[in-house]
MIZAZA-200997 format. One record per atom (N, C-alpha, C): x, y, z. Coordinates in steps of 0.001 Angstrom, whole numbers, plus 500000, padded with zeros to 6 digits. Each point is the difference from the previous one (the first is absolute). Layout:
<sites>
XYZ/...
</sites>
This chain:
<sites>
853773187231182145/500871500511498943/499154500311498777/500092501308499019/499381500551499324/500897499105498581/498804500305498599/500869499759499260/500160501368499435/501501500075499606/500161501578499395/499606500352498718/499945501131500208/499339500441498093/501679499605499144/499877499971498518/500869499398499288/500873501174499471/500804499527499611/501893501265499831/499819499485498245/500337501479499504/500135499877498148/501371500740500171/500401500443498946/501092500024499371/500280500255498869/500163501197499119/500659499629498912/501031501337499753/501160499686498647/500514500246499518/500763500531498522/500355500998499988/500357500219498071/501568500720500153/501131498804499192/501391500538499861/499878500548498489/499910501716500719/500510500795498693/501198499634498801/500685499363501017/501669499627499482/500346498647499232/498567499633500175/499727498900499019/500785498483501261/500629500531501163/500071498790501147/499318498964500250/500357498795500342/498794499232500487/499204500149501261/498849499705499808/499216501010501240/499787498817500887/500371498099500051/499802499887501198/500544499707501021/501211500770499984/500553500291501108/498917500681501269/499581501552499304/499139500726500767/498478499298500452/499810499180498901/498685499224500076/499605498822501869/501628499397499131/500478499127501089/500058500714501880/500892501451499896/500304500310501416/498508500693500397/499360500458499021/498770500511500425/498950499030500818/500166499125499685/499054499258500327/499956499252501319/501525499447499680/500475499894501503/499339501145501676/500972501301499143/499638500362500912/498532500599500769/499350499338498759/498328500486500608/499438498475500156/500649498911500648/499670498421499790/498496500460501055/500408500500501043/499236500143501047/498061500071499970/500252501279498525/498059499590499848/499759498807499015/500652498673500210/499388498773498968/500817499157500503/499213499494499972/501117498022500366/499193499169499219/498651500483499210/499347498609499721/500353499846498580/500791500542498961/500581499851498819/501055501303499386/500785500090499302/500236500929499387/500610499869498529/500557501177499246/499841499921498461/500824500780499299/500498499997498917/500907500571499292/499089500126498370/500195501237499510/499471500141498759/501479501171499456/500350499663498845/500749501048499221/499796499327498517/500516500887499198/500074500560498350/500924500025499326/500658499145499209/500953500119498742/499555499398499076/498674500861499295/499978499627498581/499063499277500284/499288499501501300/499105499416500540/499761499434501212/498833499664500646/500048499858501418/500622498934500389/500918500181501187/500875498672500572/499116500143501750/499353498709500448/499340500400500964/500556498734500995/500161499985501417/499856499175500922/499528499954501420/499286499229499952/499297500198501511/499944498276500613/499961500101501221/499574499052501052/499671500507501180/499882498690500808/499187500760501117/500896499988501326/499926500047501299/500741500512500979/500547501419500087/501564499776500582/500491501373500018/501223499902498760/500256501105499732/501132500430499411/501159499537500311/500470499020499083/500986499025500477/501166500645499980/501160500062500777/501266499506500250/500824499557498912/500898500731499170/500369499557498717/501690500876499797/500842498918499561/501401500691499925/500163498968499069/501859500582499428/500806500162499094/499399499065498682/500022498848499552/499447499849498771/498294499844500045/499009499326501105/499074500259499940/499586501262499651/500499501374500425/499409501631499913/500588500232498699/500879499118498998/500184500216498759/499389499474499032/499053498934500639/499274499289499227/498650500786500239/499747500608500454/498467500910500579/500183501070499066/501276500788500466/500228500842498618/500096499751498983/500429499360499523/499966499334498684/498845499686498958/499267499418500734/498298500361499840/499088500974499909/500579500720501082/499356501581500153/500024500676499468/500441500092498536/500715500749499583/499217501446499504/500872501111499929/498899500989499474/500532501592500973/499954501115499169/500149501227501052/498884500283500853/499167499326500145/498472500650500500/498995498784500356/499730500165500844/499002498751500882/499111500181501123/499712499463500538/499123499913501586/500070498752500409/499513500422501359/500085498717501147/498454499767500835/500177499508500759/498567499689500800/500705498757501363/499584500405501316/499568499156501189/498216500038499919/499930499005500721/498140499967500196/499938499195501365/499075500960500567/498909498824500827/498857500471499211/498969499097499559/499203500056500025/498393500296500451/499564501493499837/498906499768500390/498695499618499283/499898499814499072/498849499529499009/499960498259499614/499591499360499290/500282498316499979/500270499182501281/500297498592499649/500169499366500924/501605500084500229/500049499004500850/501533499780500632/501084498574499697/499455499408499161/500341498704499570/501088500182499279/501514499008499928/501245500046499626/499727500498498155/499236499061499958/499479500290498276/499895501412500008/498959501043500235/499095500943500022/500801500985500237/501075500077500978/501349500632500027/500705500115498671/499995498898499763/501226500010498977/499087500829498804/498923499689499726/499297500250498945/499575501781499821/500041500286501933/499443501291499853/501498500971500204/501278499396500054/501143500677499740/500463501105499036/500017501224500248/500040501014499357/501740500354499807/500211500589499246/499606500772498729/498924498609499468/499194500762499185/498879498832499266/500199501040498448/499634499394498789/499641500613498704/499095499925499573/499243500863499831/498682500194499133/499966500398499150/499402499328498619/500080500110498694/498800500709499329/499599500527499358/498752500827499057/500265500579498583/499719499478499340/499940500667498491/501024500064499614/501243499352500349/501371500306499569/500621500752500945/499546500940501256/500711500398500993/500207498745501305/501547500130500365/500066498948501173/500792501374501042/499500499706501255/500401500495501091/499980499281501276/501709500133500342/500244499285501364/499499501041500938/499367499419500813/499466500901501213/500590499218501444/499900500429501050/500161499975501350/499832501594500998/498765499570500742/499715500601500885/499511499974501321/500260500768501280/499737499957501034/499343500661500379/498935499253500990/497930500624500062/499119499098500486/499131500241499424/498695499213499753/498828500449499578/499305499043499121/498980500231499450/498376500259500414/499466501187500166/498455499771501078/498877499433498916/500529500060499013/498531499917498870/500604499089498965/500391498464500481/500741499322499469/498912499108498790/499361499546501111/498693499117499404/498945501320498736/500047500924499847/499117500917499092/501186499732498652/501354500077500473/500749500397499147/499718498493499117/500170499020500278/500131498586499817/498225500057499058/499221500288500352/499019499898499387/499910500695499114/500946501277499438/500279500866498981/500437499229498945/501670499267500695/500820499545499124/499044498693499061/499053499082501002/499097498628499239/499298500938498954/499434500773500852/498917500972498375/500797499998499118/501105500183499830/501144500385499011/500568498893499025/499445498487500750/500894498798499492/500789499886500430/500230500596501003/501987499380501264/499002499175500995/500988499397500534/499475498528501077/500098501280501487/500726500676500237/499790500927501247/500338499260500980/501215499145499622/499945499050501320/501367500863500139/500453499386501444/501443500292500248/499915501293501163/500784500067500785/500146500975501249/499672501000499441/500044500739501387/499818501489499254/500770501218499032/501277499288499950/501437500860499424/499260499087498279/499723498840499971/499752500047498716/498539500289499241/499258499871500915/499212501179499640/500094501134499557/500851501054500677/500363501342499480/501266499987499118/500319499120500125/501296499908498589/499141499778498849/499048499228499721/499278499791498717/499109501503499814/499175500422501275/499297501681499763/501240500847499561/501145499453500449/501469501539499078/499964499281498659/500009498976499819/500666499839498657/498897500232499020/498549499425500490/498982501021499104/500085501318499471/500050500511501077/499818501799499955/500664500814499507/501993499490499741/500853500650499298/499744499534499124/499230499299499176/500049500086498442/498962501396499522/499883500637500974/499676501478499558/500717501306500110/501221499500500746/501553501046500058/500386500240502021/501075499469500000/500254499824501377/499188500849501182/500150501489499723/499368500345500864/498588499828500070/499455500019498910/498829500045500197/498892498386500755/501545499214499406/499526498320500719/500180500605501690/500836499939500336/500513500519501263/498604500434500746/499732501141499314/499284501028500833/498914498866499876/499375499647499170/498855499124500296/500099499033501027/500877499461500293/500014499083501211/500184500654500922/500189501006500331/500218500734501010/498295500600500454/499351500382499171/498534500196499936/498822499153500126/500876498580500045/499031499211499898/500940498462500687/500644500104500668/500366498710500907/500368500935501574/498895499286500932/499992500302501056/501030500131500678/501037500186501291/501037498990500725/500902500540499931/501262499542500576/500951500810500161/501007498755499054/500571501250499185/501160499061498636/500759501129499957/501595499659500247/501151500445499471/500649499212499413/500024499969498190/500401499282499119/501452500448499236/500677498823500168/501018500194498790/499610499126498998/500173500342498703/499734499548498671/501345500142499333/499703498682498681/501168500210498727/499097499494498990/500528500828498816/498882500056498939/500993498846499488/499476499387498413/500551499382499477/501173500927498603/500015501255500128/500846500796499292/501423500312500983/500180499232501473/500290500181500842/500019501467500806/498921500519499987/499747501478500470/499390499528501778/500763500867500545/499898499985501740/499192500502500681/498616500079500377/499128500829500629/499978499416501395/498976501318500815/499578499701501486/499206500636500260/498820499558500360/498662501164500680/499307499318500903/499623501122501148/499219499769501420/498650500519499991/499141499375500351/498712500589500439/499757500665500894/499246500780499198/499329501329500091/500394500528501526/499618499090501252/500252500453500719/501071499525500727/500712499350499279/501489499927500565/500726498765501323/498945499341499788/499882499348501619/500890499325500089/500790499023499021/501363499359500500/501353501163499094/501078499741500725/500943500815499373/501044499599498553/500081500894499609/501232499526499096/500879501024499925/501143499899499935/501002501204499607/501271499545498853/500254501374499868/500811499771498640/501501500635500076/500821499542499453/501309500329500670/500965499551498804/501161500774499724/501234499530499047/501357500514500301/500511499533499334/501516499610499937/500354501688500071/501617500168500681/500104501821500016/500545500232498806/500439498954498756/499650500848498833/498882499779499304/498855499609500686/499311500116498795/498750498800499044/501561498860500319/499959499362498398/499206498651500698/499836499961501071/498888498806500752/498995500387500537/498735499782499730/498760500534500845/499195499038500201/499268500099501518/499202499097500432/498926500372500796/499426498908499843/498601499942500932/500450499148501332/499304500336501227/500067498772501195/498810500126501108/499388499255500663/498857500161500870/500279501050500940/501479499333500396/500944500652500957/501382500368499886/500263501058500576/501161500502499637/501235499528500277/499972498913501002/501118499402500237/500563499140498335/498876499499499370/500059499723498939/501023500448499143/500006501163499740/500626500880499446/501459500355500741/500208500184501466/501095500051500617/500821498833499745/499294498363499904/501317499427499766/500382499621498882/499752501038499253/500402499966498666/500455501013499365/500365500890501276/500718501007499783/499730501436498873/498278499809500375/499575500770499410/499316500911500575/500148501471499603/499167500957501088/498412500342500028/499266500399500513/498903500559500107/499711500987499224/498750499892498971/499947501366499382/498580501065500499/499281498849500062/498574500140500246/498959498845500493/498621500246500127/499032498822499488/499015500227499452/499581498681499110/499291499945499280/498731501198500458/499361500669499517/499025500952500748/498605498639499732/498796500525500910/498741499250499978/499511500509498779/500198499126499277/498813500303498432/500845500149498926/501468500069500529/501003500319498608/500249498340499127/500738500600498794/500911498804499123/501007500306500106/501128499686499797/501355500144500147/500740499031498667/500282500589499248/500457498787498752/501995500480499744/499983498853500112/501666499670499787/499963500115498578/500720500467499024/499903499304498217/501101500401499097/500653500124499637/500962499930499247/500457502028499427/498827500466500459/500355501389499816/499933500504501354/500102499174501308/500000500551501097/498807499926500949/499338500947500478/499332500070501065/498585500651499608/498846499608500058/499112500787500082/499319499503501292/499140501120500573/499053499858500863/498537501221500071/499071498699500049/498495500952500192/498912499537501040/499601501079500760/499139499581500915/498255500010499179/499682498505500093/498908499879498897/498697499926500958/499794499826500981/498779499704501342/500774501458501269/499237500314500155/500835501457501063/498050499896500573/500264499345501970/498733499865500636/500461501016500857/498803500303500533/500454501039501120/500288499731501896/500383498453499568/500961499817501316/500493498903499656/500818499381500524/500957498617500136/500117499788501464/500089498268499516/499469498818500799/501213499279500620/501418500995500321/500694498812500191/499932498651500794/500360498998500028/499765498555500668/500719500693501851/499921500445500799/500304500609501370/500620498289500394/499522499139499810/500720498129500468/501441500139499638/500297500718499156/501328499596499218/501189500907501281/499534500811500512/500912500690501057/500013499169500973/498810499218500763/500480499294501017/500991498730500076/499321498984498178/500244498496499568/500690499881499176/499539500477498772/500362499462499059/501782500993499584/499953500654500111/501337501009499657/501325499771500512/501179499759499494/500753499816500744/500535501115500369/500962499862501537/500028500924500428/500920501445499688/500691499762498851/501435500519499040/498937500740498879/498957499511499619/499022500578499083/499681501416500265/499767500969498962/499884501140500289/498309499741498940/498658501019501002/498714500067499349/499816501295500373/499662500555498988/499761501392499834/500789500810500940/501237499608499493/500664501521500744/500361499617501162/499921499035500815/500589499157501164/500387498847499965/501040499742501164/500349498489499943/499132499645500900/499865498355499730/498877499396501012/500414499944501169/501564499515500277/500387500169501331/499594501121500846/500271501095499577/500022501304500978/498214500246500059/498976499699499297/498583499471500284/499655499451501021/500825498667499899/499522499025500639/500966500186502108/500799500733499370/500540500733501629/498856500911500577/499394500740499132/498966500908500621/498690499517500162/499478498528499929/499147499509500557/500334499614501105/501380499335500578/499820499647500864/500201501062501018/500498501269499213/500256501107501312/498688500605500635/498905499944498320/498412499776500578/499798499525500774/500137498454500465/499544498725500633/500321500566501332/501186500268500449/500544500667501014/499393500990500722/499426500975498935/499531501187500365/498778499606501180/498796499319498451/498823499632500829/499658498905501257/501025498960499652/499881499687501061/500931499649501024/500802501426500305/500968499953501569/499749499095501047/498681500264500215/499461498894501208/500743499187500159/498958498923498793/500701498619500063/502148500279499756/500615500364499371/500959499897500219/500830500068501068/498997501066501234/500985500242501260/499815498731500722/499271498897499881/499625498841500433/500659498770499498/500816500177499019/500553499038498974/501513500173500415/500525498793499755/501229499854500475/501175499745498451/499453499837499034/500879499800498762/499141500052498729/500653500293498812/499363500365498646/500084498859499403/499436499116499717/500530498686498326/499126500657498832/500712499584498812/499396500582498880/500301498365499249/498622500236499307/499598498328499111/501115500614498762/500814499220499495/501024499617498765/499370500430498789/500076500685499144/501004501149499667/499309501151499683/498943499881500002/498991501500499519/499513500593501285/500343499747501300/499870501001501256/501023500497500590/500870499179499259/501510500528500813/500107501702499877/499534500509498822/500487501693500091/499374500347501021/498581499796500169/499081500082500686/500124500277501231/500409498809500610/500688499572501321/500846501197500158/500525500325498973/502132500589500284/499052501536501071/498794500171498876/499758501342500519/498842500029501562/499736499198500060/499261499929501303/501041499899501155/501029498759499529/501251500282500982/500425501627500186/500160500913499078/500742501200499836/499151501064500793/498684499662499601/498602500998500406/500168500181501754/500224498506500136/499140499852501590/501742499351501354/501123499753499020/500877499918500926/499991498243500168/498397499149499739/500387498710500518/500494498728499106/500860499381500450/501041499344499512/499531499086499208/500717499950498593/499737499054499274/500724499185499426/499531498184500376/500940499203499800/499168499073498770/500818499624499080/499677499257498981/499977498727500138/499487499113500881/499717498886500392/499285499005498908/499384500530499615/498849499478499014/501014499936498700/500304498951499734/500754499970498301/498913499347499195/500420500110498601/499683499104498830/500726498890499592/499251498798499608/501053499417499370/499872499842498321/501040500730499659/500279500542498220/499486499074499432/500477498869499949/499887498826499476/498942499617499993/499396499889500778/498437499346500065/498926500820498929/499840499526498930/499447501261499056/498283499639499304/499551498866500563/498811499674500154/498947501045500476/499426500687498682/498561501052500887/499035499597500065/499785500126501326/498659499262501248/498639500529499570/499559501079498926/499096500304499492/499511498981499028/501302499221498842/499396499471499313/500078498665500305/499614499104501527/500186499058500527/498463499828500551/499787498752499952/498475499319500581/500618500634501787/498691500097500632/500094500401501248/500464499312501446/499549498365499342/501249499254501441/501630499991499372/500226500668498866/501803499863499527/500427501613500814/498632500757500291/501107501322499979/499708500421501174/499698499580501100/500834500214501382/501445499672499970/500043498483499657/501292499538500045/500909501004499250/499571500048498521/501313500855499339/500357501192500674/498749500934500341/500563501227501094/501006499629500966/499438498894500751/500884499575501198/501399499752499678/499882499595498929/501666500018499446/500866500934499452/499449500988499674/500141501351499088/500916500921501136/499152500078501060/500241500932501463/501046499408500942/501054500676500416/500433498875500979/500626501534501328/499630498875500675/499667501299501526/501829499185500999/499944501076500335/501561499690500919/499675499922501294/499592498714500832/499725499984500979/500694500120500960/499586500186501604/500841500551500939/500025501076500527/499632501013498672/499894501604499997/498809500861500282/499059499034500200/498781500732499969/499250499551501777/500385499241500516/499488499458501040/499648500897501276/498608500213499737/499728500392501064/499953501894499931/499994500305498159/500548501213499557/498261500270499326/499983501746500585/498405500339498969/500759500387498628/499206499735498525/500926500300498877/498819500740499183/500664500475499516/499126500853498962/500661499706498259/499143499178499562/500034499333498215/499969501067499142/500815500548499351/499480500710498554/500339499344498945/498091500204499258/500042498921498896/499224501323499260/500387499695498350/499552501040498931/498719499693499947/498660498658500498/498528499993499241/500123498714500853/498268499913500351/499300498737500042/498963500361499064/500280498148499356/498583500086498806/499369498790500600/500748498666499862/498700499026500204/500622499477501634/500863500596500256/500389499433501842/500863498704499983/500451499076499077/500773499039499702/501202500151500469/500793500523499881/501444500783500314/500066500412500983/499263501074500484/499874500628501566/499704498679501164/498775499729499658/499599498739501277/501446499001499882/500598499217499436/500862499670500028/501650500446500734/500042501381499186/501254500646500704/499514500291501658/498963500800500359/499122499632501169/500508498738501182/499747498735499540/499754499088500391/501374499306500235/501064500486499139/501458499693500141/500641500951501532/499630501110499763/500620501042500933/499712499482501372/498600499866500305/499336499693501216/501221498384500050/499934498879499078/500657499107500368/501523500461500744/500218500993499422/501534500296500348/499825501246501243/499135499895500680/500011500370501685/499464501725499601/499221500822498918/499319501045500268/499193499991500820/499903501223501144/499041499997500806/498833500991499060/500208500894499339/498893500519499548/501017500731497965/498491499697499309/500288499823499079/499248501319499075/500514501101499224/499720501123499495/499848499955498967/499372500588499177/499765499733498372/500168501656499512/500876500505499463/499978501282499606/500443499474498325/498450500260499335/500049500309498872/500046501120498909/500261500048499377/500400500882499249/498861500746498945/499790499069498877/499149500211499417/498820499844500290/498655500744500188/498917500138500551/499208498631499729/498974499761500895/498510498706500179/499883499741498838/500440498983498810/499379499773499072/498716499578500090/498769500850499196/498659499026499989/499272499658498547/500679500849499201/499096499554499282/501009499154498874/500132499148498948/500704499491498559/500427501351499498/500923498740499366/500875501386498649/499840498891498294/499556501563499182/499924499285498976/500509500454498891/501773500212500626/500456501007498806/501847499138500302/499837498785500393/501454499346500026/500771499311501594/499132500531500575/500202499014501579/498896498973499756/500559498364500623/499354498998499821/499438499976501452/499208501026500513/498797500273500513/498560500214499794/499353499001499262/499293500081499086/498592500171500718/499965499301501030/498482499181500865/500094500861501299/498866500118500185/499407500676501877/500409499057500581/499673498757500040/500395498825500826/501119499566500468/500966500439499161/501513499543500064/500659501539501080/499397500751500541/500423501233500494/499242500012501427/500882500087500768/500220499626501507/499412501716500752/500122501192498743/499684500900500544/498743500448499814/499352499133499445/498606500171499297/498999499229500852/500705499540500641/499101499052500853/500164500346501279/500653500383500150/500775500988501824/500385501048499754/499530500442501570/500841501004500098/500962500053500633/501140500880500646/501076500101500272/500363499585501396/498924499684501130/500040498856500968/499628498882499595/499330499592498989/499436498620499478/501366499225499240/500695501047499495/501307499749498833/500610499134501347/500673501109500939/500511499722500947/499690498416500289/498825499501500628/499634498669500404/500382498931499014/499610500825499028/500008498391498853/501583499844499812/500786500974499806/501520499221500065/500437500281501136/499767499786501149/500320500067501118/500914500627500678/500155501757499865/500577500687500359/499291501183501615/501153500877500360/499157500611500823/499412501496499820/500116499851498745/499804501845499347/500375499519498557/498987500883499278/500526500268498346/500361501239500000/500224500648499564/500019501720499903/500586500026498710/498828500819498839/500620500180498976/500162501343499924/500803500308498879/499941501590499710/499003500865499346/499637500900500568/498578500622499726/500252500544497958/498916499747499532/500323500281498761/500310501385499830/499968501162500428/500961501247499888/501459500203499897/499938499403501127/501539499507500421/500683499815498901/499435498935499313/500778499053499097/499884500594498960/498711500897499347/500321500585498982/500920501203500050/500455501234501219/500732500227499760/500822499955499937/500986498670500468/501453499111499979/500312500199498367/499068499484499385/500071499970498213/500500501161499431/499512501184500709/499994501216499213/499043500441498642/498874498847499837/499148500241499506/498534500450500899/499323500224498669/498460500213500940/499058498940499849/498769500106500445/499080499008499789/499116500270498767/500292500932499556/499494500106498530/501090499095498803/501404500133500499/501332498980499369/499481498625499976/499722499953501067/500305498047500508/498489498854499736/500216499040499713/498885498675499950/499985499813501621/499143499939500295/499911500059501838/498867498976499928/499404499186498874/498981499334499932/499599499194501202/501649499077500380/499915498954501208/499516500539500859/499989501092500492/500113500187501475/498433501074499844/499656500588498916/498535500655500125/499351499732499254/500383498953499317/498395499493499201/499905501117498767/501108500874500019/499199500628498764/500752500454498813/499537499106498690/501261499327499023/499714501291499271/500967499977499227/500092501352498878/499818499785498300/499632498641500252/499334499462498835/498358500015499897/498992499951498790/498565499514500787/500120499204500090/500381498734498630/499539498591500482/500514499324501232/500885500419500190/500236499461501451/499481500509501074/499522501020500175/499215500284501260/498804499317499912/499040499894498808/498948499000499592/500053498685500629/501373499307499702/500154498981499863/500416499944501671/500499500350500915/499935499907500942/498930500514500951/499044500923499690/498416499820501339/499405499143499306/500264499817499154/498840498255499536/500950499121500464/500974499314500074/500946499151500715/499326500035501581/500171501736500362/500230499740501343/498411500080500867/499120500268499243/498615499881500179/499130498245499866/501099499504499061/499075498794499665/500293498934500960/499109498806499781/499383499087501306/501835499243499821/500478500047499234/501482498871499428/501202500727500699/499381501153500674/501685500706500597/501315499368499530/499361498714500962/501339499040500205/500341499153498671/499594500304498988/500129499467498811/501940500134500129/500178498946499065/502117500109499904/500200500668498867/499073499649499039/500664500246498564/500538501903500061/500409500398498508/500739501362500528/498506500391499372/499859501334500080/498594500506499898/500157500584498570/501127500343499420/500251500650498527/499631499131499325/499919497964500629/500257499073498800/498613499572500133/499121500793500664/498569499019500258/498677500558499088/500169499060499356/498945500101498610/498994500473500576/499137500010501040/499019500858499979/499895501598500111/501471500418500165/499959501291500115/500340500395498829/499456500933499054/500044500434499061/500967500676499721/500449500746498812/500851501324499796/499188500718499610/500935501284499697/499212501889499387/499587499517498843/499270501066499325/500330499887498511/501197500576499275/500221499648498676/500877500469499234/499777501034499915/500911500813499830/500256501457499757/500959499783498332/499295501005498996/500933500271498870/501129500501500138/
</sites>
């Protein structure tokens, strides 16, 4: 199990409404990229902020009046997180819980954003030159580089961090005049979109658009790669301040991270994620005329599945459930806790499979934890032969722009290949989808997409740096993430 990149959020009631209603359903409905804390920031006359850690609690009739009540303010933001930068400790959560405020010269700005930082440690050695301690994840890192830089006039703070912080950041901000901004880097790699009320008088930011749907707000656009987008009391401005000559979208977010109701660039993920598996189908008929039933792993292969069933005619039964409840992620668990938690997560309907060839569609193998397990259940429950039709292509190399794929070592595809995958979680075939395939499911090109995982070749420098020295040096198997390892340097500053 992956940890997902993190869901922002924000909001501005023209109508002078309280905004956390929208704050509140937004968040909810993007709980999915964060379980390890989340956060509330809004504005009346000054910042009212709350955060803890877990998920987004469960809250009715006078509790959700007492939240509001607090909240108070037309205009705010939100934040889920997993974390990929810092440690993982209950403290360190709570501490690195976003929205966060960063203060400078008399400017304060709530920030929350979803990303990650490649040139975290350069930045940190900026901020000490400066007299800041440079401690703190990577979101407060770049919350203190914004709150520097606008004390020279928003855009021009903006654009400087955009010129000079590596990584992929889609930020919502609130100034302390309560003014509403949002800007993505340069090359665009995680999403944000923006959407309001059909008169008008509510406008918002959301990672994802479902965001915005259950809040009954429509789609207008998204944020473009390199733009600002400012909410403010005379309305709307927007400027594209970084314009590169390609964008990087994150290509993970179609197989994993997206839910499937989400619309990214111009598609829903569902009807995507149907045309991989009608891919899967395509290339490999073989094995399907040999296979006696479809299972799809709970809940990000199911479209998947729907369309390999549709492609190829063979029957697909949903055997394989989740259990909802069980909400423990096996990523951020020591390694004898998270067989077990998988094992509990998955629950297989026995009886049905005995003596049956099956063919698995699962969206990714990264470190083989999940697969060898689900694997090892099926065969218990009488598979005679066991299929792996994946979706998203061989991961081999780290990501260092918001998947907590940080290390060569921790990647099952970096170390095998696609009969070796096979052995180590004990299946009788992997078959992933050839990376063409999959990029044209997207409807983007490979000049669009971050394809880093799967070819090694990042669209950042420091990260391509930072990974053939990773993947060249005697420490391969080193754990730590490679963005956080002091011997690898950053760029220089750029004015």
């Amino acid at each position: 199990m992956l940890k997902e990149s993190c869901g922002v959020f924000g909001a501005k009631c023209f109508n002078g409404k309280c905004v956390f209603d929208f704050l509140y359903w937004g968040l909810v409905a993007q709980n999915h990229r964060g379980h390890e804390s989340y956060g509330f920031l809004t504005y009346a006359g000054g910042f009212r902020r709350h955060v803890n850690v877990g998920l987004v609690p469960q809250i009715f009739g006078e509790r959700y009046s007492r939240w509001r009540g607090f909240l108070q303010g037309s205009v705010g933001i939100a934040h889920v997180r997993y974390g990929t930068s810092g440690d993982r400790s209950s403290l360190s959560r709570l501490n690195d819980a976003q929205p966060m405020i960063s203060s400078y010269a008399g400017e304060k700005i709530g920030f929350a954003f979803n990303g990650n930082i490649v040139n975290v440690n350069e930045l940190r050695s900026r901020l000490k030159a400066s007299g800041d301690s440079g401690a703190g994840c990577d979101a407060a890192v770049l919350s203190k580089i914004l709150a520097i830089s606008v004390g020279d006039g928003l855009m021009s703070g903006v654009e400087h961090c955009m010129r000079n912080v590596e990584g992929a950041f889609s930020a919502v901000c609130l100034r302390s005049n309560g003014e509403l901004f949002a800007f993505r880097d340069p090359l665009g790699i995680r999403p944000l979109s923006i959407g309001e009320s059909e008169d008008g008088t509510v406008k918002a930011f959301s990672s994802e658009t479902v965001g915005l749907d259950i809040n009954g707000l429509r789609f207008t656009s998204d944020v473009e790669p390199g733009e600002i987008v400012v909410f403010n009391k005379d309305g709307v401005v927007r400027e594209r301040l970084v314009k590169k000559d390609r964008t990087a979208f994150c290509a993970f977010e179609y197989a994993y991270f997206a839910r499937p109701d989400s619309m990214l660039n111009g598609k829903y993920v569902y009807s995507v994620r149907e045309d991989f598996g009608r891919n899967l189908g395509r290339r490999f008929r073989d094995v399907v005329e040999k296979s006696d039933v479809i299972l799809s792993m709970p809940e990000t292969a199911e479209d998947a599945a729907y369309g390999l069933h549709e492609e190829t005619g063979l029957k697909w039964e949903r055997i394989l459930r989740r259990h909802r409840y069980v909400t423990q992620r096996a990523f951020i668990l020591e390694p004898s806790e998270r067989v077990s938690t998988i094992d509990k997560k998955v629950n297989i309907m026995n009886g049905r499979l005995k003596g049956k060839k099956v063919i698995v569609v699962d969206d990714s193998i990264v470190r083989g934890d999940t697969t060898r397990t689900v694997v090892r259940k099926l065969r218990r429950a009488g598979a005679e032969k066991v299929y792996l039709f994946i979706t998203f292509p061989r991961i081999t190399h780290p990501c260092f722009y918001g998947v907590d794929m940080a290390t060569f070592s921790e990647l099952i595809g970096f170390r095998f290949d696609e009969e070796g995958v096979a052995k180590q979680v004990g299946a009788d075939g992997v078959f992933y989808q050839p990376l063409e395939d999959y990029v044209k499911a997207t409807g983007m090109g490979f000049n669009e997409l971050c394809l880093a995982c799967v070819t090694g070749e990042y669209p950042t420098e420091l990260a391509q740096k930072m990974a053939e020295a990773a993947k060249a040096s005697k420490d391969v198997k080193d754990e730590r993430r490679i963005y956080e390892r002091t011997e690898l340097t950053g760029r220089e500053w750029s004015a």
